[in-house]
N, C-alpha and C positions, 0 to 999 in steps of 0.2 A: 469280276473274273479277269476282267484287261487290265487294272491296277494290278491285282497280285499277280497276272503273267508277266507286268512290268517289275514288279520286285519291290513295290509297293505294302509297306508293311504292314500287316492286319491291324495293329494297335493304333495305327494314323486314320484309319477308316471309321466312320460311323457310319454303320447300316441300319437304315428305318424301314419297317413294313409295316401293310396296316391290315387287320381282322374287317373283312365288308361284313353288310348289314347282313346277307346270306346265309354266311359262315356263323356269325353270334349268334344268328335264331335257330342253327342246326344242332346246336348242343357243342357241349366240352372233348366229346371225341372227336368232332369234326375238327375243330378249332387246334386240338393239338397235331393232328394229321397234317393241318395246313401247314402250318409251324415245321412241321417237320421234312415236308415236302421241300416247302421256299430255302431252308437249313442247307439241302443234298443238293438242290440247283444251284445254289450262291456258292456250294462247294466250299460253307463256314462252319462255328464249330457252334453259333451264337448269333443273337442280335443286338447291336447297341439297345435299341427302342424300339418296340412293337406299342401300335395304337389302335385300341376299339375306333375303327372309322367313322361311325357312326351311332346314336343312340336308339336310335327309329328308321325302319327302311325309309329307302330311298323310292322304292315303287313298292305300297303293299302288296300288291294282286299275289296272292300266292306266299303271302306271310301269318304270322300266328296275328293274332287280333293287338291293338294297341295293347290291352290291360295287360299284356301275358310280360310285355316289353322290360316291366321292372325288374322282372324274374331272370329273363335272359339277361339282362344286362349283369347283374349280380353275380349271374352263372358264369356269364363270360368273363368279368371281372377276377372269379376266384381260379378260373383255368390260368389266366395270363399269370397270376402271381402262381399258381403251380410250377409253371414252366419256368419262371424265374429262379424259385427251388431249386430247380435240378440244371440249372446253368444254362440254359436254352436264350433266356433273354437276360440283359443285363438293367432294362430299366422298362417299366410298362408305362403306359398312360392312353390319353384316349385323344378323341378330336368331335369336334362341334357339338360337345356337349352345356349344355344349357347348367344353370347356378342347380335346379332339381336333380337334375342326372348328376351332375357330380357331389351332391350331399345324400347321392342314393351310395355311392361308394364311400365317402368317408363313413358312411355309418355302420361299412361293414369291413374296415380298417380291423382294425382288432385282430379278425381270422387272415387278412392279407395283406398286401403289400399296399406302401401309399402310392396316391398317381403321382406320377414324374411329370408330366406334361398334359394342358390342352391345346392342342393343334386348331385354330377356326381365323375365320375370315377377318381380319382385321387392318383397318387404317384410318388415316384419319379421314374417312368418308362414312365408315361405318355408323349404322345406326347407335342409339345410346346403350340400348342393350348388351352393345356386344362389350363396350366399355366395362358396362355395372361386371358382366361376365369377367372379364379380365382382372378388373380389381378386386373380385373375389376371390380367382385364383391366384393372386399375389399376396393379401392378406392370411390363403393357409397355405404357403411357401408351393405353388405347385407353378411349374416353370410353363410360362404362355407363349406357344410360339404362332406367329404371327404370318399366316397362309394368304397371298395378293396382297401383299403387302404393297404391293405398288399400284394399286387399285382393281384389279381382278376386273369382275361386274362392272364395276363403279369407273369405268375408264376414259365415261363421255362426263365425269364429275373432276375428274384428274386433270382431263382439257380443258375443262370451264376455268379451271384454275391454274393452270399454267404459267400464265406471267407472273401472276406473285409467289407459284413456288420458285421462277427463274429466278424473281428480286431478291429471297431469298438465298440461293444458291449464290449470286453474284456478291454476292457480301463476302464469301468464302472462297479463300486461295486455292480450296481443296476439293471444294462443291463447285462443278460444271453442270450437271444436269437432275432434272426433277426425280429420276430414280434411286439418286443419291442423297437428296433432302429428304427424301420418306422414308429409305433405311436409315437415315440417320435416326428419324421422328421418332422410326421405330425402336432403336438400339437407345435411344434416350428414356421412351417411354418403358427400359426395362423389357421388351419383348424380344424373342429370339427371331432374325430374319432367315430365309431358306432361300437364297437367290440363285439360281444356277444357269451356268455361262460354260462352257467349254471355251471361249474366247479368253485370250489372255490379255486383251486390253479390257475388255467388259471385268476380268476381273480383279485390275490391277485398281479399274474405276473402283467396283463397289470395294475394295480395299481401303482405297484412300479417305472413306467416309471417317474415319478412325481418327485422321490428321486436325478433325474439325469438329466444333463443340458449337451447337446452336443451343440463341439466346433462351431466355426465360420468355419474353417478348414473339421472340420468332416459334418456336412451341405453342405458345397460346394463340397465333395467329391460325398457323395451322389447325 
């Protein structure tokens, strides 16, 4: 809303919301209620991308039993491309969905829309899973975008390794520090990064990663 009182033009914005676990196990009328609630507050007409946040609660106590889960997801699944229908959203997808939950939806493609994106925890600290995950969704064109990317969790693995991502970085006229070697990593490995700075040096930094192209060597290091 302070972009567009600045005059900020809706077509320059991408606005992401995400469906909680909550919401997906209350059914399709809840799910669009939300949608349409967040719509009137953002005072929009649409959403760039709405994400199933989740594939399984976060805290069961007080949710439908695991088995019910495939059903919900499915459900919520065919609400989001509903809403995409009728111009509400411009592009669906989900987040920290495992290789199963997302061949739960391609297999019901056909009646809906395909996923645009999975949203999940990824860098190069992550376990191998998350990779097999990734290269999944890149082999059926579904766009990975890559959440701590700079290490989240994993930040006491980040410092263990610090000086050789510095050594790294010092190789490049462009590359000052380790948060810009890993969006690089990332933007090489093909993943979408979501870095956000209000600061205009922080983002002039993660700008300049673009000026620089790490090796084949330096990749496989990391």
């Amino acid at each position: 809303q302070a972009a567009i009182a600045r005059g900020v033009p809706r077509k320059e914005m991408f606005i992401t919301t995400k469906i909680n676990d909550r919401t997906i196990s209350s059914g399709a009328e809840r799910i669009t209620s939300v949608l349409e609630r967040e719509l009137a507050d953002f005072q929009i007409d649409y959403f760039d991308l709405v994400l199933l946040h989740s594939p399984t609660p976060f805290i069961p106590i007080g949710q439908p039993p695991e088995e019910a889960w495939a059903e919900l997801r499915q459900d919520a699944w065919r609400t989001l491309s509903a809403a995409k229908k009728k111009g509400l959203v411009r592009n669906i997808g989900v987040s920290n969905f495992d290789i199963n939950h997302l061949e739960e939806i391609v297999a019901i493609e056909a009646e809906t829309s395909p996923i645009a994106t999975n949203q999940f925890m990824l860098n190069p600290f992550s376990p191998s899973y998350a990779f097999k995950i990734a290269e999944w969704c890149q082999a059926h064109n579904i766009v990975v975008i890559a959440h701590s990317s700079l290490g989240g969790l994993m930040k006491h693995q980040v410092e263990a390794a610090g000086a050789a991502i510095k050594a790294i970085a010092a190789k490049h006229d462009s590359l000052k520090t380790t948060t810009q070697v890993l969006l690089k990593w990332a933007l090489q490995r093909g993943f979408v990064v979501i870095p956000g700075s209000g600061n205009p040096a922080h983002q002039a930094s993660n700008l300049a990663i673009y000026e620089a192209q790490l090796s084949d060597s330096e990749m496989a290091s990391l």
